[in-house]
Short mmCIF file of the C-alpha atoms (twelve columns), coordinates in Angstrom:
data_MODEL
# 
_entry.id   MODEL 
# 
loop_
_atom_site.group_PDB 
_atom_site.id 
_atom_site.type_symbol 
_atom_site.label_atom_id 
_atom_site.label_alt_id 
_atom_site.label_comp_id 
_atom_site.label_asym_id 
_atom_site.label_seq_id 
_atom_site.Cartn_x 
_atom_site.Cartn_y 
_atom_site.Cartn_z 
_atom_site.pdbx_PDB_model_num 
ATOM 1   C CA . UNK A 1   -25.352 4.304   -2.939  1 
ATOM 2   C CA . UNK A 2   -26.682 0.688   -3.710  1 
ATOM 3   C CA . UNK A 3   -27.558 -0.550  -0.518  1 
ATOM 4   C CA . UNK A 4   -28.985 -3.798  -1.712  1 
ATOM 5   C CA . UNK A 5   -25.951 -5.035  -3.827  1 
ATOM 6   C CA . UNK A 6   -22.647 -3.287  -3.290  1 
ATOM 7   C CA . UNK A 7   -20.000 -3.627  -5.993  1 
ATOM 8   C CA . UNK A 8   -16.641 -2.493  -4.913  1 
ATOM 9   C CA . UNK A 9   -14.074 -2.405  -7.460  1 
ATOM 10  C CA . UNK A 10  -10.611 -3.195  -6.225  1 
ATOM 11  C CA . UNK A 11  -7.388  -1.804  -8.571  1 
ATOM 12  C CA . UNK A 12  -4.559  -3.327  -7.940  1 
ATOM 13  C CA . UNK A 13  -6.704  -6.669  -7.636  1 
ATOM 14  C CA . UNK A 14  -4.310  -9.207  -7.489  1 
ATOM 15  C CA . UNK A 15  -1.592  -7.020  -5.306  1 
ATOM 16  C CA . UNK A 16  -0.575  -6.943  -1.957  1 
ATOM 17  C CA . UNK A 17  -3.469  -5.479  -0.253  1 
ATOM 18  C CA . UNK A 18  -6.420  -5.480  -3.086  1 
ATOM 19  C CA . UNK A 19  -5.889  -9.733  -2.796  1 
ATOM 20  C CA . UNK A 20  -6.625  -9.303  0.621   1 
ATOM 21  C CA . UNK A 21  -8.802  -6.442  0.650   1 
ATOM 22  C CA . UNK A 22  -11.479 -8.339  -1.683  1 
ATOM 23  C CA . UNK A 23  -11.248 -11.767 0.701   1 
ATOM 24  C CA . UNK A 24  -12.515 -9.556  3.521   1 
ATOM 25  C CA . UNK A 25  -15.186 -7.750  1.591   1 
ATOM 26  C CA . UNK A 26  -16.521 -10.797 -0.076  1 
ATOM 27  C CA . UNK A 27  -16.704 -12.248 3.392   1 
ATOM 28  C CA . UNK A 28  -18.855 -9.088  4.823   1 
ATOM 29  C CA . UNK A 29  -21.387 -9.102  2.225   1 
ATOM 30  C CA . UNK A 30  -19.794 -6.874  -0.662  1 
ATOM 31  C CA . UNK A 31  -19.011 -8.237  -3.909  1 
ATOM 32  C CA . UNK A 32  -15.638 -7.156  -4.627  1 
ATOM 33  C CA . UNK A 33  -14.025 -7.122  -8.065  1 
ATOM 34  C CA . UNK A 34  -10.576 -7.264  -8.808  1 
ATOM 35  C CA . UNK A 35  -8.664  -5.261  -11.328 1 
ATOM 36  C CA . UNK A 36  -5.649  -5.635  -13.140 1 
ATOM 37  C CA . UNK A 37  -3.708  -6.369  -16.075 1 
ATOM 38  C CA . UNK A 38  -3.995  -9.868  -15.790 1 
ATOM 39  C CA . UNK A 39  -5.497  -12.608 -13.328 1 
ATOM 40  C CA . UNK A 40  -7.808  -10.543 -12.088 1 
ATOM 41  C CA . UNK A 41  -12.343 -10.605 -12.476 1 
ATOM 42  C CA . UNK A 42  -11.494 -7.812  -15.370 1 
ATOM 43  C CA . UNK A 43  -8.405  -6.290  -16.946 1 
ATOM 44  C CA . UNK A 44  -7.577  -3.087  -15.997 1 
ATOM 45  C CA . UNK A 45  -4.957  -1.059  -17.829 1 
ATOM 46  C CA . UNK A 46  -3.611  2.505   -16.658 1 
ATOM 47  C CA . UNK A 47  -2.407  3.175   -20.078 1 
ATOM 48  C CA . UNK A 48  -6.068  1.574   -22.003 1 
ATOM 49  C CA . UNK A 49  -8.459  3.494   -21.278 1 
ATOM 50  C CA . UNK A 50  -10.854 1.256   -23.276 1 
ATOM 51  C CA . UNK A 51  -11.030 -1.268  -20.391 1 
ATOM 52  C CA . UNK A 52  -12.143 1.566   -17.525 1 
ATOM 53  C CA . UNK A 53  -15.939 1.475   -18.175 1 
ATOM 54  C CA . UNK A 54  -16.224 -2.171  -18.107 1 
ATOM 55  C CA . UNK A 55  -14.423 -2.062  -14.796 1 
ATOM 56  C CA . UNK A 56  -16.555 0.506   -13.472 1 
ATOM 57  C CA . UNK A 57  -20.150 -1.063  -14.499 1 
ATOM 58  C CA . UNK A 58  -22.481 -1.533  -11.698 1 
ATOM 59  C CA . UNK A 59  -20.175 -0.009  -9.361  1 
ATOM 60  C CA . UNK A 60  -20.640 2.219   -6.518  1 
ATOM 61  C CA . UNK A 61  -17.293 2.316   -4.661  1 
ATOM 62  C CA . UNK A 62  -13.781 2.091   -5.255  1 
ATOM 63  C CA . UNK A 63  -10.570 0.830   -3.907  1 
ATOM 64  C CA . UNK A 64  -7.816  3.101   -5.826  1 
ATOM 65  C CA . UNK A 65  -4.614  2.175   -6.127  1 
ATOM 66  C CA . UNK A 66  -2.818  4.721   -8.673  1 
ATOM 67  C CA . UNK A 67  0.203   3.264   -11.337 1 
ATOM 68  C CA . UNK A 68  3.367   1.437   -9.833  1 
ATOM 69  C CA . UNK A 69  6.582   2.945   -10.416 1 
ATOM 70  C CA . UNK A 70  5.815   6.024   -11.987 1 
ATOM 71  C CA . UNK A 71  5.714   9.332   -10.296 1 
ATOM 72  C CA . UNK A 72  3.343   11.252  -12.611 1 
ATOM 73  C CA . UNK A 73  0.016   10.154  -12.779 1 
ATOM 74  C CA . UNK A 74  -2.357  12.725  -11.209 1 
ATOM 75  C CA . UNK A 75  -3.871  13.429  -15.080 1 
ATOM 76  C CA . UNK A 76  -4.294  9.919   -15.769 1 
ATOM 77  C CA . UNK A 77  -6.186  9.403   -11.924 1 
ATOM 78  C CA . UNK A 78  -8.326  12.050  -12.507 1 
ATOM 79  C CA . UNK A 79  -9.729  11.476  -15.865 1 
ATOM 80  C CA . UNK A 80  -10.885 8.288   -14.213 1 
ATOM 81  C CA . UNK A 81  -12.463 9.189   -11.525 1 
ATOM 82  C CA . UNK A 82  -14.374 11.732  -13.488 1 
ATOM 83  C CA . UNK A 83  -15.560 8.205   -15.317 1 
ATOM 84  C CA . UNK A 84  -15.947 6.986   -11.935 1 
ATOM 85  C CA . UNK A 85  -18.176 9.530   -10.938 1 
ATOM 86  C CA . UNK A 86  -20.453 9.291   -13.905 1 
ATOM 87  C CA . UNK A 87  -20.560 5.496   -13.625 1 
ATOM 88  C CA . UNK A 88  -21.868 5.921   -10.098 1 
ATOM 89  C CA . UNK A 89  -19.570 5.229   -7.833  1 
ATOM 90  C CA . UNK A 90  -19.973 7.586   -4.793  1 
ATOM 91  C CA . UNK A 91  -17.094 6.787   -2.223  1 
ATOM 92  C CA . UNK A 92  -13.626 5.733   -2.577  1 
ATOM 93  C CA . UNK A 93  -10.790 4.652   -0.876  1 
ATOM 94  C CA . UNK A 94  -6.869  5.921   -1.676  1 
ATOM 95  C CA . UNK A 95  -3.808  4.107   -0.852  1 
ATOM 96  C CA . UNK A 96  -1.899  6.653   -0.527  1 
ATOM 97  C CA . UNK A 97  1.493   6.721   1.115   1 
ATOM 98  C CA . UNK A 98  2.646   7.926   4.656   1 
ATOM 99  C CA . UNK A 99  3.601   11.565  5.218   1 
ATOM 100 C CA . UNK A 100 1.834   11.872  1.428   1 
ATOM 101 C CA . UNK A 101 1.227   15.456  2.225   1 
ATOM 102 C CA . UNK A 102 5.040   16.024  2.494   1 
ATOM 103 C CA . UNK A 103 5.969   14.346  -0.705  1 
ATOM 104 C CA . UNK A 104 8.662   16.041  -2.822  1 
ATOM 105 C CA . UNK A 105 7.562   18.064  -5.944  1 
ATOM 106 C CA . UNK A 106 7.158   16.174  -8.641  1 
ATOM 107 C CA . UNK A 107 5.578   13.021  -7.019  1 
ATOM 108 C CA . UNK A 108 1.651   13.096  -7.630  1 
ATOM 109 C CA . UNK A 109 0.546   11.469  -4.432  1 
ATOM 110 C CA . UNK A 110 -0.885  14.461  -2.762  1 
ATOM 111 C CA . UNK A 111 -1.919  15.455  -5.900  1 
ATOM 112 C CA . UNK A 112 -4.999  12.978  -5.959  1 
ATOM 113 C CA . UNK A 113 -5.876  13.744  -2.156  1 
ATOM 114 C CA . UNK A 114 -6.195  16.857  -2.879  1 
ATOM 115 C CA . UNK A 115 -7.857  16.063  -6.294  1 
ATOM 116 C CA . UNK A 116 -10.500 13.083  -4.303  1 
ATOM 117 C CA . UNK A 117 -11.061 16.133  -1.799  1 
ATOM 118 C CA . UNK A 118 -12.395 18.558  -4.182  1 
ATOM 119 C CA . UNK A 119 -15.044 16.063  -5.590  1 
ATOM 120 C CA . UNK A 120 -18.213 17.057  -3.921  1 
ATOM 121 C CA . UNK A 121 -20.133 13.674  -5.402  1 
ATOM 122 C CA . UNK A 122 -18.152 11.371  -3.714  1 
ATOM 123 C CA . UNK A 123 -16.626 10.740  -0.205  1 
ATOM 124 C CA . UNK A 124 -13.097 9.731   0.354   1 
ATOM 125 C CA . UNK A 125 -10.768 7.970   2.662   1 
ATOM 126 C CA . UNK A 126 -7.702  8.191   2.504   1 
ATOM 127 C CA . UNK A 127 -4.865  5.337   3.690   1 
ATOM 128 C CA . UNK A 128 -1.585  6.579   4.646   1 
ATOM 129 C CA . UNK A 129 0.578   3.535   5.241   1 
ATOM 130 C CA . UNK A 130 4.215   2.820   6.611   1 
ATOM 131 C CA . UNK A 131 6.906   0.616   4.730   1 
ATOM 132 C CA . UNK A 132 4.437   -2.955  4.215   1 
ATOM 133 C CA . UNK A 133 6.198   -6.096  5.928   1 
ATOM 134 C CA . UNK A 134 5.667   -8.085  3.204   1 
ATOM 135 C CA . UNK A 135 8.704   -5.866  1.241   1 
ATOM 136 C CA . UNK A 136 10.697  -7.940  3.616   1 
ATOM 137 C CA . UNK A 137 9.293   -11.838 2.151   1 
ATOM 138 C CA . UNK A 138 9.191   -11.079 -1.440  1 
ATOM 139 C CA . UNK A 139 11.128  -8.920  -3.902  1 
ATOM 140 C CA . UNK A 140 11.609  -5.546  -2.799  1 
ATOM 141 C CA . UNK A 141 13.856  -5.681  0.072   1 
ATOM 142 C CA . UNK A 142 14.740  -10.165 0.367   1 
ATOM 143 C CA . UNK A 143 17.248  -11.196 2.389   1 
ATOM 144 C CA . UNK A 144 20.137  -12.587 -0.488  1 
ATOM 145 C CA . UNK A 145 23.251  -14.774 0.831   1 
ATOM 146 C CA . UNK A 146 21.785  -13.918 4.420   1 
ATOM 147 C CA . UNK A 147 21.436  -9.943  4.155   1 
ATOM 148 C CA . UNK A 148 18.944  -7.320  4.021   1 
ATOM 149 C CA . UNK A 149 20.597  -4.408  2.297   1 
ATOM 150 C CA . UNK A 150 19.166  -0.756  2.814   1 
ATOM 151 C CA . UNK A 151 19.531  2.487   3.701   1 
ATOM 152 C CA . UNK A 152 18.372  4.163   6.857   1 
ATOM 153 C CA . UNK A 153 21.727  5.331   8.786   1 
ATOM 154 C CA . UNK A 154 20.419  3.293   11.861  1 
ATOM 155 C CA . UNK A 155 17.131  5.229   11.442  1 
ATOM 156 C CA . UNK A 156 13.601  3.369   12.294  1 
ATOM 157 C CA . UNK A 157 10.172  2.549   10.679  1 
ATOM 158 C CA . UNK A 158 7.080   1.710   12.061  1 
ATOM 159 C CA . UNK A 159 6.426   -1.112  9.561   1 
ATOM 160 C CA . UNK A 160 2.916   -2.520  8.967   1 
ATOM 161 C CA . UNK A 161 1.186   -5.405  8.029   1 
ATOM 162 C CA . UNK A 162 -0.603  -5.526  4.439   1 
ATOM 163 C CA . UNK A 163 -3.781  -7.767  6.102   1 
ATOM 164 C CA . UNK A 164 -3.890  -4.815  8.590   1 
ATOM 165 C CA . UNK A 165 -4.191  -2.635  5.635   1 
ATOM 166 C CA . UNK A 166 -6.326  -4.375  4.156   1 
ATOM 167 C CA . UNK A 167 -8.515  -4.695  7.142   1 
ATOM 168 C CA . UNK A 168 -8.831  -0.801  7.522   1 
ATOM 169 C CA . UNK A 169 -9.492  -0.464  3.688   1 
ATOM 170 C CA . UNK A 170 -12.473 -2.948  4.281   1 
ATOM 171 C CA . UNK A 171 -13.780 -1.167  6.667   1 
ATOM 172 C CA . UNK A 172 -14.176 2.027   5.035   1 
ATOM 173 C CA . UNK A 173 -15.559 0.284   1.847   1 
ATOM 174 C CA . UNK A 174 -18.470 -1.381  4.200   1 
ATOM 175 C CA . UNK A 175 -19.290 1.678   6.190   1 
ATOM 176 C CA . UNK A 176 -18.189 4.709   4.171   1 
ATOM 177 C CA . UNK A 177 -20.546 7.268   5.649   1 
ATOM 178 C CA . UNK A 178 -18.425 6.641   8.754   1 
ATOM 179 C CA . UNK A 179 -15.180 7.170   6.986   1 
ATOM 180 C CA . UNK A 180 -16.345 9.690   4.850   1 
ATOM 181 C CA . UNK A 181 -13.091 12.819  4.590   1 
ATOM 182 C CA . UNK A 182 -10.936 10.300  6.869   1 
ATOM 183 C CA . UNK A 183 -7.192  9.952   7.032   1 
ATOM 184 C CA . UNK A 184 -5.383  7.206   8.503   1 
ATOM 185 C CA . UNK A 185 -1.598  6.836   8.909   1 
ATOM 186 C CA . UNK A 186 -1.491  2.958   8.852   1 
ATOM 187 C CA . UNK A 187 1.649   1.952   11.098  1 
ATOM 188 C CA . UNK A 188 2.938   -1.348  13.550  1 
ATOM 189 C CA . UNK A 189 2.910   -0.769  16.868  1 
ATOM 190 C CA . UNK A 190 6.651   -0.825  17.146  1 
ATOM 191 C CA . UNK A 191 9.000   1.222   15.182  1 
ATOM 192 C CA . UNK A 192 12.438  -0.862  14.362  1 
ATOM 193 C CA . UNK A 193 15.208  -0.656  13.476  1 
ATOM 194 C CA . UNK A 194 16.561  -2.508  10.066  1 
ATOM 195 C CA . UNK A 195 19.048  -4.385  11.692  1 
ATOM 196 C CA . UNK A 196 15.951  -5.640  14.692  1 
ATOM 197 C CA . UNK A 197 14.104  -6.423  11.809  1 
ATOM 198 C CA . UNK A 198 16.871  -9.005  10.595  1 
ATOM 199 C CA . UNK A 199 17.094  -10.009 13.859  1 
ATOM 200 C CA . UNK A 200 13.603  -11.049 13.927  1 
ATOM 201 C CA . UNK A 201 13.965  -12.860 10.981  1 
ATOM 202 C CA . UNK A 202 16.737  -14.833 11.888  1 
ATOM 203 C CA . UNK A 203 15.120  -15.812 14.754  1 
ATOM 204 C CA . UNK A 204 12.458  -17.198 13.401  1 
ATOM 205 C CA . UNK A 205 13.685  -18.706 10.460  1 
ATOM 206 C CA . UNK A 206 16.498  -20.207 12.388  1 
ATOM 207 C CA . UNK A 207 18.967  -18.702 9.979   1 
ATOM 208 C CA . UNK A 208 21.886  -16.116 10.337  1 
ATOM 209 C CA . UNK A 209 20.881  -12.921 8.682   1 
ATOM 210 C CA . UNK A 210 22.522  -9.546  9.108   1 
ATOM 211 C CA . UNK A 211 21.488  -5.908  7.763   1 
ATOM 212 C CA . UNK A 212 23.599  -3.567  5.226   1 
ATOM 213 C CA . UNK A 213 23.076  -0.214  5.940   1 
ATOM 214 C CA . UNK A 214 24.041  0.793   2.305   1 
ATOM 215 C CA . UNK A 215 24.717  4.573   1.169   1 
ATOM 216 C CA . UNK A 216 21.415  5.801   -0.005  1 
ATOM 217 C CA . UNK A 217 23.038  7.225   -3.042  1 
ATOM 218 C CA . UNK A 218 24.656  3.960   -3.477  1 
ATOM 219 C CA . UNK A 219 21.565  1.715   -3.275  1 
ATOM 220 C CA . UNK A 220 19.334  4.381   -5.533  1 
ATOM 221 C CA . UNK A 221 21.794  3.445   -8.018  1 
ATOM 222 C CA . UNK A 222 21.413  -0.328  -7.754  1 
ATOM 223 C CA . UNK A 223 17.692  0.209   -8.383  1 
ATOM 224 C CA . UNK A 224 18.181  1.860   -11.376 1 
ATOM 225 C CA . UNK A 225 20.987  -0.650  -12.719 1 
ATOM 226 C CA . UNK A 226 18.442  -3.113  -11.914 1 
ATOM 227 C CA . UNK A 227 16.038  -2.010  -14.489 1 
ATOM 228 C CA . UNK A 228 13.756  1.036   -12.229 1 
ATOM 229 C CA . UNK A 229 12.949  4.377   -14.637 1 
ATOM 230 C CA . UNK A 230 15.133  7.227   -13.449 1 
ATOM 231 C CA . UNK A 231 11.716  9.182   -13.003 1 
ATOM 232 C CA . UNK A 232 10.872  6.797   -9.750  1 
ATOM 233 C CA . UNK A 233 14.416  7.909   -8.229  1 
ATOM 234 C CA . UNK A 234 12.774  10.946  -6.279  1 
ATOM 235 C CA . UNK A 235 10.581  8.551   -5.078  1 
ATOM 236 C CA . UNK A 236 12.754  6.226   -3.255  1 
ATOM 237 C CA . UNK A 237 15.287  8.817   -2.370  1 
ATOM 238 C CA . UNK A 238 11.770  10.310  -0.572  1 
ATOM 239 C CA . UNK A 239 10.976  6.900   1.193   1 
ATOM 240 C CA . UNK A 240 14.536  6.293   2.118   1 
ATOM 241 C CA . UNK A 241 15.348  9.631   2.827   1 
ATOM 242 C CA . UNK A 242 12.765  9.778   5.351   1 
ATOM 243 C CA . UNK A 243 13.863  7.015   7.575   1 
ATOM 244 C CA . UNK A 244 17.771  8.602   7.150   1 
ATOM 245 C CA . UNK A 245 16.768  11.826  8.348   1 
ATOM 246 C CA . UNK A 246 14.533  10.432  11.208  1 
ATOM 247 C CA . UNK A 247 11.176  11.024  9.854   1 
ATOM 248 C CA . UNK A 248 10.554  7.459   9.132   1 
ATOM 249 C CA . UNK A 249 6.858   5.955   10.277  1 
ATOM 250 C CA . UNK A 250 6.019   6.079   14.022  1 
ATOM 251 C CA . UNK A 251 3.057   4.182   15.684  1 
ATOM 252 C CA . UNK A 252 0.020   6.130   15.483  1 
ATOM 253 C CA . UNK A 253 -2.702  3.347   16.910  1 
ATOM 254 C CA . UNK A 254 -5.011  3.755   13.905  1 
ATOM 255 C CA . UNK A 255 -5.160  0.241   12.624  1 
ATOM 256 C CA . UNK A 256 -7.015  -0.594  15.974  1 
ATOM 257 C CA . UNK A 257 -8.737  2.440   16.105  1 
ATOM 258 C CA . UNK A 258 -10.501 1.782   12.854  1 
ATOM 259 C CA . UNK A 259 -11.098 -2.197  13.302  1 
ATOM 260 C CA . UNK A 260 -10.914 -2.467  16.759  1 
ATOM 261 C CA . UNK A 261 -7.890  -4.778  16.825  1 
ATOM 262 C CA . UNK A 262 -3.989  -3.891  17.756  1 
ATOM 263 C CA . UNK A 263 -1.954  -3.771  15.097  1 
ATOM 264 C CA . UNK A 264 0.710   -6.904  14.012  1 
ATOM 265 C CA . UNK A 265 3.645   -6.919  15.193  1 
ATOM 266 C CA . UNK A 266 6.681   -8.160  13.203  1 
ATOM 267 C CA . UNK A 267 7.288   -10.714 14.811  1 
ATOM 268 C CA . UNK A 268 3.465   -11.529 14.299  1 
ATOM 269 C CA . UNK A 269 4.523   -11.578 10.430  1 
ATOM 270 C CA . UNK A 270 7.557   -12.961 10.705  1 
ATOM 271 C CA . UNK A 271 6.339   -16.120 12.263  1 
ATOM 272 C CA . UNK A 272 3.020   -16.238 9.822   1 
ATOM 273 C CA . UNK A 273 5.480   -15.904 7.608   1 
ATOM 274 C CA . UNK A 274 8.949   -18.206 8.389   1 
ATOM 275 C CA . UNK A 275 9.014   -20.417 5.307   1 
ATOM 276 C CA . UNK A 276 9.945   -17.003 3.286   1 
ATOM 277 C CA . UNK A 277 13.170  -17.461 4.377   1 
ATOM 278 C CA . UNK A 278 13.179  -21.024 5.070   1 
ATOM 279 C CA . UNK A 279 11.971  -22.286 1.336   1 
ATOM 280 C CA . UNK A 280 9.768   -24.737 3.679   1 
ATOM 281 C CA . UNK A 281 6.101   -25.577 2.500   1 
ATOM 282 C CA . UNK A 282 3.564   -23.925 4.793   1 
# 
């Protein structure tokens, strides 16, 4: 690797954790670079393959983040990290998904592990996380008219924070000798309940809110009314089903274990994050 100038290219750039992820590694002396489709240092296209090698110039690691809602991808992901490899970039990082190696057939996630750990030019780490916070402040599960509706059958999750993500992804990126064949299971210290989180919520935001344990069935169905591809159904009957059955996230300590720092609690993030459900300024 290029010890002198490190590029790390971050897909997903302008996302959750790659937003986050380049802040930290701009601040430890690596010069990230931020991909996506738009608002990001370069454009980076899943389906345009003509704007990989511009992405991938001068780089020598990689912060991979594989298509959003879509469940086959594992050709696509590996025709560009054969690019990757010939453009030089010798470690990289997968945000994967917790439990990845138990995924349903017909979802690709363990797919590229087990596609990044046959590559003998490169070293790997891979990032298993829990359900992200955040899902709870923005779009994917909001509280509407003072309810968070989802399925989990009183079930709990071990939800984690995307900085603390983030923070472990850094990590790896600056030292990846040290992370090299790695997997981390990126949990909160606490495993809740749906109906604690809204709890927590409403206690810091001063507002009522209450939790709908929907049918799983039931909610699967709004998704796809709402406009998700029937494809990505496996996938969130997976990620639901997991929490239904018991098998959601538990704490596993590896957030501190990798940056020397205890995971967030969600009350942590709840508090950071009050005017989500307050519509105050911060």
């Amino acid at each position: 690797m290029n010890k002198e100038a490190p590029t790390a290219l971050v897909l997903g750039g302008t996302g959750r954790t790659g937003s986050l992820l380049a802040g930290a590694l701009a601040r430890r002396g690596i010069t990230p670079r931020t991909a996506a489709r738009r608002g990001a240092d370069v454009r980076f296209d899943w389906d345009d393959p003509a704007t990989h090698p511009d992405a991938l110039d001068g780089v020598d690691r990689l912060y991979l983040v594989t298509p959003v809602m879509r469940v086959r991808y594992a050709d696509q992901v590996a025709d560009f990290l054969d690019l990757a490899e010939t453009a030089g970039v010798r470690h990289v990082t997968f945000l994967s998904t917790y439990n990845a190696d138990q995924a349903p057939e017909g979802i690709d996630i363990a797919a590229v592990e087990a596609d990044l750990a046959s590559r003998r030019s490169v070293t790997h780490s891979v990032l298993r996380p829990a359900w992200v916070m955040q899902n709870f402040a923005d779009d994917h599960l909001p509280v509407v008219d003072g309810v968070i509706t989802a399925p989990s059958d009183g079930g709990t999750e071990a939800f984690v924070d995307a900085e603390d993500i983030a923070a472990v992804a850094a990590e790896t990126l600056l030292d990846p000798e040290a992370h090299a064949g790695a997997v981390y299971s990126l949990t909160g210290p606490e495993a809740l309940t749906f109906r604690e989180v809204a709890d927590t919520i409403a206690s810091v935001s001063g507002r009522p809110v209450s939790y709908d344990d929907i049918d799983q069935e039931a909610w699967i169905n709004g998704a796809l009314a709402a406009g998700v591809s029937a494809d990505y159904a496996v996938m969130l009957r997976w990620l639901t089903g997991a929490i239904v059955t018991g098998n959601g996230a538990t704490p596993t300590g590896d957030i501190e274990k990798v940056t020397g720092r205890p995971a967030t609690t969600f009350r942590e993030f709840a508090e950071r994050n009050a005017r989500a459900w307050t519509g105050e300024a911060s």
